[in-house]
C-alpha positions as a printed NumPy array, in Angstrom:
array([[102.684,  86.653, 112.278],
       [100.753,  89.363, 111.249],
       [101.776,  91.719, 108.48 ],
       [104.064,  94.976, 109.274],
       [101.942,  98.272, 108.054],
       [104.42 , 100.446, 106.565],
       [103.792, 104.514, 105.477],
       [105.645, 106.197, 102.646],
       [106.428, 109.558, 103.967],
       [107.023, 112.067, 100.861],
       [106.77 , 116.111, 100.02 ],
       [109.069, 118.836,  98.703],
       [112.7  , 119.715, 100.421],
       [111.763, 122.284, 103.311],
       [108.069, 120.746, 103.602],
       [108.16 , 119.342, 107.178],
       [108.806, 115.807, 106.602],
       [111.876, 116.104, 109.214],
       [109.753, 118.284, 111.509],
       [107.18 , 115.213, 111.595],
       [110.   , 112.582, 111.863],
       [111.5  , 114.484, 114.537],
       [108.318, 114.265, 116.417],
       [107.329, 110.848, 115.758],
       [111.287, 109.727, 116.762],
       [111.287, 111.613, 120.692],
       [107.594, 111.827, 121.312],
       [106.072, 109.779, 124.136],
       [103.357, 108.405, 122.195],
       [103.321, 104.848, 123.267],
       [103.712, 103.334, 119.064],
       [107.202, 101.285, 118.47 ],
       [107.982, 102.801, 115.192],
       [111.076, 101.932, 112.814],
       [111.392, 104.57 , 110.886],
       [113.92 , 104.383, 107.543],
       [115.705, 107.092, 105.993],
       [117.276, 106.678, 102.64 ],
       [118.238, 110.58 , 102.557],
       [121.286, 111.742, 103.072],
       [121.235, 115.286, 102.678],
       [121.723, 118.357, 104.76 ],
       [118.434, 117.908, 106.746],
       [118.309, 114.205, 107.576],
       [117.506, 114.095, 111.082],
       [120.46 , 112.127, 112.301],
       [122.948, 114.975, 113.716],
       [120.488, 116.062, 116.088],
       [118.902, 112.911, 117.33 ],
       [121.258, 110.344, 116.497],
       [124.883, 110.094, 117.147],
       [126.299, 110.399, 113.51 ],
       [129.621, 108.34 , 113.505],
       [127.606, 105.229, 115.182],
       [128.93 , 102.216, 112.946],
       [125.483, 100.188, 113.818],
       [122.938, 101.512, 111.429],
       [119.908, 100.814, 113.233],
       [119.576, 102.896, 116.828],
       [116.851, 102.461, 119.4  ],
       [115.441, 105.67 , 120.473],
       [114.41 , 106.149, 124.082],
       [110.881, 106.539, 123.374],
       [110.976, 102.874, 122.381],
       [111.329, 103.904, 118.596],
       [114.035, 102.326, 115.928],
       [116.045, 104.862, 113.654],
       [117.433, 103.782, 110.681],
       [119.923, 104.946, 107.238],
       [119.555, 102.804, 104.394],
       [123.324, 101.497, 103.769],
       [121.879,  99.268, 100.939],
       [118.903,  98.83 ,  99.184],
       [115.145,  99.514, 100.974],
       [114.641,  95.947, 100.23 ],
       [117.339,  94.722, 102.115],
       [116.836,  96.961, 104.915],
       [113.137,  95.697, 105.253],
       [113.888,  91.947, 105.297],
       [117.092,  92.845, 107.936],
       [114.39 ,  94.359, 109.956],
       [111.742,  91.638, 109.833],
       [114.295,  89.246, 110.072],
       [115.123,  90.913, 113.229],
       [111.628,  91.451, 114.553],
       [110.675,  87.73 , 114.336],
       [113.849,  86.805, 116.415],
       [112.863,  88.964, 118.842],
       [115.703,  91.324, 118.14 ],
       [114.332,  94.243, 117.462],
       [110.405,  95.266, 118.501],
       [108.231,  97.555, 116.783],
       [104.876,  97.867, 115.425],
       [105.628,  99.826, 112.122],
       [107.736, 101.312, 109.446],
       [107.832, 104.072, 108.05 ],
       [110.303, 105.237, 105.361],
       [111.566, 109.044, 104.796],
       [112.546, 109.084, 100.588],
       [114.261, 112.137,  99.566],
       [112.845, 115.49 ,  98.555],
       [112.546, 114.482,  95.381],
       [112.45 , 111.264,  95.079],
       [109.59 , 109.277,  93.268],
       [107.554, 107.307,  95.39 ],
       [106.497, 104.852,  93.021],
       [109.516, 102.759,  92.781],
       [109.151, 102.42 ,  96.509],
       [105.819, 101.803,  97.001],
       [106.078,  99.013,  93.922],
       [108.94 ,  97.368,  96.475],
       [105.748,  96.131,  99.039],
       [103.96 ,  94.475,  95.648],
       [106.646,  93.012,  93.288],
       [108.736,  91.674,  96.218],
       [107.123,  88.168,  97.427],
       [109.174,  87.749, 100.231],
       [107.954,  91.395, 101.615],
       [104.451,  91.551, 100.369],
       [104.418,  88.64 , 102.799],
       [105.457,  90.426, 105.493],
       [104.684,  93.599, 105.299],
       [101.307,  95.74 , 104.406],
       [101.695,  99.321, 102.689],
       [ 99.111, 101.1  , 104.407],
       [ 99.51 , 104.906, 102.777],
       [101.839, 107.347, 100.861],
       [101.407, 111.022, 102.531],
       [103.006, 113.545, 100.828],
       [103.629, 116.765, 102.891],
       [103.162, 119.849, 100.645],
       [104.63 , 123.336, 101.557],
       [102.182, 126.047, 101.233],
       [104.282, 129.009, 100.628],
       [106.55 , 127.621,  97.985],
       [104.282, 125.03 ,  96.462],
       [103.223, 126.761,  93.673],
       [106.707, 127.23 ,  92.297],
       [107.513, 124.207,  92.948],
       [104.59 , 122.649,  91.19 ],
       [105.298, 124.471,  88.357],
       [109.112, 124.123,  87.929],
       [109.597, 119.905,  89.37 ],
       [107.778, 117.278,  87.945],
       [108.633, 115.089,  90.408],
       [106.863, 117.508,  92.848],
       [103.349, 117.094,  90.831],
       [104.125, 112.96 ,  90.61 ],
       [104.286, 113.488,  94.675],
       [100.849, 114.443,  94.622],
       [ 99.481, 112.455,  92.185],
       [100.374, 109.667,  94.513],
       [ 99.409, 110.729,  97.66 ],
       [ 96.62 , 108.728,  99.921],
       [ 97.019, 111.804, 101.832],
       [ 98.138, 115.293, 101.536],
       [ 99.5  , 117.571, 104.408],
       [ 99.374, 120.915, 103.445],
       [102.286, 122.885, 106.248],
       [103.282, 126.345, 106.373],
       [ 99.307, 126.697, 105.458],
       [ 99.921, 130.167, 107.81 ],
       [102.031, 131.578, 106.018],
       [ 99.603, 132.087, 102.558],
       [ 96.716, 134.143, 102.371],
       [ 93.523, 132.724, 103.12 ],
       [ 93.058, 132.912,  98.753],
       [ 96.029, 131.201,  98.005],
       [ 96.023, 128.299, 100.489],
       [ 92.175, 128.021,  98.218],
       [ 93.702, 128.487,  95.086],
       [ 96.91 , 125.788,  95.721],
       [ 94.549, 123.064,  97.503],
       [ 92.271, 123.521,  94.408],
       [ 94.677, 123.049,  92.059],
       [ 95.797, 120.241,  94.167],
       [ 92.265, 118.197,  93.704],
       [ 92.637, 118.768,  90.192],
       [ 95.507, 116.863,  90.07 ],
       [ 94.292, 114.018,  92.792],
       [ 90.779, 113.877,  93.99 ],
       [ 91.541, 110.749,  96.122],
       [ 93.614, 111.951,  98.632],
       [ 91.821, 114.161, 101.319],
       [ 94.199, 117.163, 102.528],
       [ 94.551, 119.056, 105.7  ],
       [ 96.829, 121.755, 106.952],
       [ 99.045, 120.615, 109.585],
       [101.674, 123.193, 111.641],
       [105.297, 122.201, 112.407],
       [104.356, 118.706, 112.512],
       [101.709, 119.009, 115.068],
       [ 99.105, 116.156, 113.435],
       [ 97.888, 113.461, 115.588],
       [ 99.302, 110.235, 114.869],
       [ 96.221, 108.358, 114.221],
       [ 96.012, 110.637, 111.276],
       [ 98.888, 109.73 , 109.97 ],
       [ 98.796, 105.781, 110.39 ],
       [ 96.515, 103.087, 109.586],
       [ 94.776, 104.69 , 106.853],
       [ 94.289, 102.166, 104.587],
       [ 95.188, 104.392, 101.753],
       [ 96.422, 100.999,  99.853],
       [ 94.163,  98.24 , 100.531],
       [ 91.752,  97.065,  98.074],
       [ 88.697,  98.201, 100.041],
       [ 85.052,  98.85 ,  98.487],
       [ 85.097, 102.523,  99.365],
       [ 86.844, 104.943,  96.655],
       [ 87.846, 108.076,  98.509],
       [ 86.509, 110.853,  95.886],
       [ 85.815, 114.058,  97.475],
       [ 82.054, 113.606,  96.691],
       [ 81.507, 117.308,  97.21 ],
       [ 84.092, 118.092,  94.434],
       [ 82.824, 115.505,  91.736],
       [ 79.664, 116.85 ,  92.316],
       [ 80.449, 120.519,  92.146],
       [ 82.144, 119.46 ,  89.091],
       [ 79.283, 117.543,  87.411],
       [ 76.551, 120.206,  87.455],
       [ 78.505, 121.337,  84.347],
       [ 77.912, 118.387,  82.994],
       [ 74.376, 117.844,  81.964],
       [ 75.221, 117.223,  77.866],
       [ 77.16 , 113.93 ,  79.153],
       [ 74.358, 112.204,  80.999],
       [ 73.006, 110.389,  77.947],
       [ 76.38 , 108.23 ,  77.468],
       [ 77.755, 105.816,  79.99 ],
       [ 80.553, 107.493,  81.046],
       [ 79.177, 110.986,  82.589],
       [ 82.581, 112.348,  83.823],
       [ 85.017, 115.208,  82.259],
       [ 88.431, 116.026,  83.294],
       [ 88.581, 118.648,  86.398],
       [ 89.132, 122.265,  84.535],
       [ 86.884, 121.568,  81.471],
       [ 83.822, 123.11 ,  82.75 ],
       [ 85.009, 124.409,  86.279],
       [ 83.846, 127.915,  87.202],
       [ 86.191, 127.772,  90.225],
       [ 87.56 , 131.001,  90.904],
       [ 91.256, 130.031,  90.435],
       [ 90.387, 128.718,  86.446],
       [ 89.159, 132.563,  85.557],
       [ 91.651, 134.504,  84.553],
       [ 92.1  , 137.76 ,  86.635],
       [ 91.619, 140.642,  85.197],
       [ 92.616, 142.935,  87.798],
       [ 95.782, 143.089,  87.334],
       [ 97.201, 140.476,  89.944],
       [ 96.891, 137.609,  86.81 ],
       [ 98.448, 134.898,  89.439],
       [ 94.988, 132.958,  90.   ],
       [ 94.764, 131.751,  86.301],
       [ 94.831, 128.247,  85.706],
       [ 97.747, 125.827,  85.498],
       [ 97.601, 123.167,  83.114],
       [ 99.567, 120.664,  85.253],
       [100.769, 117.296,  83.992],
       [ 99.7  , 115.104,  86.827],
       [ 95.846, 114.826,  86.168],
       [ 92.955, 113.034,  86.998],
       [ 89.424, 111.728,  85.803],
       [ 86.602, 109.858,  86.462],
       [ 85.224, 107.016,  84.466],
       [ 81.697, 105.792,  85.291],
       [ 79.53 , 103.156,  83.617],
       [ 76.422, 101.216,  84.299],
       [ 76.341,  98.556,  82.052],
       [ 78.358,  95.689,  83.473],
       [ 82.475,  94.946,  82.091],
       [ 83.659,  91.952,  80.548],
       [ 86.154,  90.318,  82.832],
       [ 87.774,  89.492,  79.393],
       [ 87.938,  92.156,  77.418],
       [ 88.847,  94.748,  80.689],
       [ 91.688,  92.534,  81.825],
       [ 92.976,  92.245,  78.087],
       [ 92.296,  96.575,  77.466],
       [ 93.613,  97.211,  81.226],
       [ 96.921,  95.096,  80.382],
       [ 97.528,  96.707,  76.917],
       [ 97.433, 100.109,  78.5  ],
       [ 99.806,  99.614,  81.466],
       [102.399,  97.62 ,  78.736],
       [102.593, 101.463,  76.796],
       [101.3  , 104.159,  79.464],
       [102.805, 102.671,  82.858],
       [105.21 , 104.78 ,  83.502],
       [102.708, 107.925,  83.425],
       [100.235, 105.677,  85.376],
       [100.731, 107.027,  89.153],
       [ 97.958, 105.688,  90.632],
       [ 94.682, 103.591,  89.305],
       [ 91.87 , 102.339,  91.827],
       [ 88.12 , 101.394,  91.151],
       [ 84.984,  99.853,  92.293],
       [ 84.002,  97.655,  89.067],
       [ 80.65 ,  95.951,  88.321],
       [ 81.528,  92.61 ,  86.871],
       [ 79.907,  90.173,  84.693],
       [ 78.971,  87.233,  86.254],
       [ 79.606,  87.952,  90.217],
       [ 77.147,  89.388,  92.253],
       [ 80.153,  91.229,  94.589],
       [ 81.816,  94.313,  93.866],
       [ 85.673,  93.791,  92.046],
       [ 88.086,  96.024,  93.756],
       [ 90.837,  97.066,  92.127],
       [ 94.025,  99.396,  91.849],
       [ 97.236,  99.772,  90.41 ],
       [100.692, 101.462,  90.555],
       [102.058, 102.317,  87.065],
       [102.69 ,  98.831,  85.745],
       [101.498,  96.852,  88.956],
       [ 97.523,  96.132,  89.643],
       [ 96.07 ,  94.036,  91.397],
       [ 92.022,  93.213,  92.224],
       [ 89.806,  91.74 ,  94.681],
       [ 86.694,  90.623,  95.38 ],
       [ 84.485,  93.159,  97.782],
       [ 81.295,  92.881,  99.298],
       [ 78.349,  92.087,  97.71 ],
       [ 76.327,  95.081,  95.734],
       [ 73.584,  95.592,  98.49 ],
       [ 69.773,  95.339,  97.549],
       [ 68.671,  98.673,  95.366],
       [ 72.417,  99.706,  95.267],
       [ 72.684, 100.754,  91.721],
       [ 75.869,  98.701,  90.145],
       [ 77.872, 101.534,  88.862],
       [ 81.789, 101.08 ,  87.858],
       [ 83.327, 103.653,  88.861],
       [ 87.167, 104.331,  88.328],
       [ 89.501, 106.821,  88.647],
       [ 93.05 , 107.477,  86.957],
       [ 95.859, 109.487,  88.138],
       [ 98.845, 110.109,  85.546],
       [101.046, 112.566,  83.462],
       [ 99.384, 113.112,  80.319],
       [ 96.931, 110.317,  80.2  ],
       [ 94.946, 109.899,  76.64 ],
       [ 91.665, 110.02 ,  78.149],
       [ 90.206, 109.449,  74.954],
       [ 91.77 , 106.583,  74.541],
       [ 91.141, 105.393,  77.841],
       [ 88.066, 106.148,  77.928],
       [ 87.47 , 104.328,  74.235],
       [ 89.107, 101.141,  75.282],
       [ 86.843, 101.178,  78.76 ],
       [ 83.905, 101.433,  76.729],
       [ 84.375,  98.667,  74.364],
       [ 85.49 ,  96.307,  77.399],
       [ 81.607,  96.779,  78.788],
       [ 79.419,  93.576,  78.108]])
C-alpha cells in the first residue's frame, strides 16, 4: 500500500487553525481527510461539529471526512487508524493532526521518523504553521514556543493579515524570514486557502530543491562582498540588512527596530567538495550537544566520490540523507545548507563545516 501523507497543522491560540479545520471538516471538496486533534481546550472544534459526549472517538463527517480526539498517544492513534484503513474500516486519503496552541511540533513531527512501524506507513509531507498578524508580534516576543513554530514551518500562513497596516504586515513577515527563509508565506483570510495549497507540499521529503527565498538571500548578499574570497559567502540575516524594519526609527514611533529573536537562521555555502567522513562524524557531534536547539536542518551537499547530489535534512537530533539527481553538465557543485535553531554557534558550525571539506 502506498504511504499515508500526513500535515502538521500548528500556529498561535486565536490564529485560525480551527477556522481552517472547520473548513476542511464540512467542505465539499471531494479529499477523505482524517483529521486528529490532540487539543482539548476551549476552541477545539468538537462542540460545534461533533457531538461531544459520543463514546467512539473517531466520527465520520458527512463530507466523507474522519474526525478524531487523541484519547492516547498520537502514535497509537496513527497505527489504530492505519490499522483500520487497511481493513477497509475506515477510508481516507490523509491525516492531518491539529497540536495545541502551543505545543512544539518537533516531538510530533520526530513521531513519522523514529517510529518504524509508522515511517512505514505513513509520509510527513509538511508542518504549516498559521501565524496571526495582529498579535504576532507580541507573541513572538513574549513565547518561545511561538518563534520554535516558525522556525519549523514548511509553510507559513499569515491570517488576520487585514487587520495590520500595510507596514506592519512588511515589518512582521520580514522578521519572519529572518527567522526561517525556507518556508514561503502567504496571507490567507478566515481560512479561505485552497486546499492544494495546503497539501502535498513536499515540505519534508529529501528532494534536490532547497526552498530559499532566492530574492531574499540575494538582497541579503549584496552586503556581502568582503566574504566572497572564503568558501562560505553567507552571514546571518540582520548583520548587514538595510531593511527598513532593522533601522531604528527615529521619529518617534521606535516600534520598527529590530528584534533579536532566538529562532535564527543561516546559510552555509562551499565549493570545494565534503568528506563523507569527516561531515558525518562533525554533523553527529553537533546534534549529540545542540539538538534540542536544532529545529530544522536541510541541504543540497556536494560529496566526495559520487557524481549525484546528497540530500539531506534533519529534525533536532534526527537526520537523515539521500541520494538526488545527478549534478547536471556546467552546474557548478556548490553545498549549500541551511540551519534553523535557537541560538546556534554559527561559528562553531561554521568551523566544524569547514574542516569536514576534502
Amino acid at each position: 500500500m502506498s504511504l499515508i501523507p500526513a500535515t502538521i497543522l500548528t500556529g498561535f491560540l486565536g490564529s485560525g487553525k480551527t477556522t481552517l479545520l472547520k473548513r476542511v471538516l464540512s467542505e465539499a471538496h471531494g479529499q477523505k481527510i482524517a483529521v486528529v486533534e490532540n487539543e482539548f481546550g476551549e476552541e477545539n472544534i468538537d462542540n460545534e461539529i461533533l457531538v461531544a459526549d459520543t463514546q467512539e472517538n473517531i466520527i465520520q463527517m458527512s463530507n466523507g471526512c474522519i474526525c478524531c480526539t487523541i484519547r492516547d498517544d498520537l502514535r497509537a492513534t496513527l497505527q489504530d487508524l492505519a490499522q483500520k484503513k487497511r481493513k477497509g474500516e475506515l477510508d481516507f486519503d490523509r491525516v492531518v493532526i491539529e497540536t495545541t496552541g502551543l505545543a512544539d511540533p518537533g516531538p510530533v513531527a520526530q513521531t513519522f521518523f523514529m517510529d518504524d512501524e509508522i515511517a512505514e506507513q505513513y509520509l510527513l509531507d509538511s508542518i504549516l504553521t498559521l501565524v496571526d498578524a495582529k498579535h504576532a508580534a507580541d507573541q513572538l516576543n513574549d513565547r518561545q514556543e511561538a518563534r520554535r513554530q516558525v522556525g519549523f514551518a514548511d509553510q507559513i500562513f499569515i491570517s488576520k493579515a487585514d487587520l495590520v497596516s500595510a507596514e506592519d504586515l512588511g515589518a512582521l513577515t520580514h522578521r519572519l524570514k529572518h527567522m526561517n527563509p525556507r518556508a514561503p508565506m502567504r496571507p490567507v483570510h478566515f481560512g479561505e486557502v485552497a486546499l492544494k495549497e495546503v497539501f502535498d507540499l513536499r515540505g519534508f521529503n529529501l528532494n534536490a530543491k532547497l526552498d530559499i527565498d532566492p530574492d531574499f538571500l540575494k538582497a541579503d548578499d549584496d552586503h556581502d562582498h568582503e566574504h566572497h574570497d572564503h568558501e562560505h559567502h553567507d552571514h546571518d540575516h540582520g548583520e548587514h540588512c538595510d531593511h527598513p524594519s532593522h533601522q531604528h526609527d527615529h521619529g518617534g514611533h521606535g516600534h520598527h527596530h529590530h528584534h533579536d529573536d532566538d529562532v535564527k537562521s543561516f546559510v552555509y555555502r562551499a565549493t570545494r567538495p565534503f568528506s563523507p567522513e569527516k561531515l558525518e562524524d562533525f554533523l553527529g557531534a553537533i546534534v549529540q550537544v545542540y539538538g534540542p536547539r536544532m529545529l530544522r536542518y536541510k541541504g543540497v551537499l556536494h560529496m566526495q566520490g559520487t557524481d549525484r547530489k546528497v540530500i539531506f535534512q534533519g529534525v533536532h537530533q534526527l537526520m537523515g540523507s539521500d541520494l538526488g539527481p545527478a549534478w547536471a553538465d556546467g552546474e557548478p557543485r556548490t553545498s549549500k545548507m541551511v540551519f534553523i535553531g535557537i541560538d546556534l554557534p554559527k561559528d562553531i558550525l561554521v568551523q566544524g563545516l569547514d574542516q569536514s571539506l576534502a
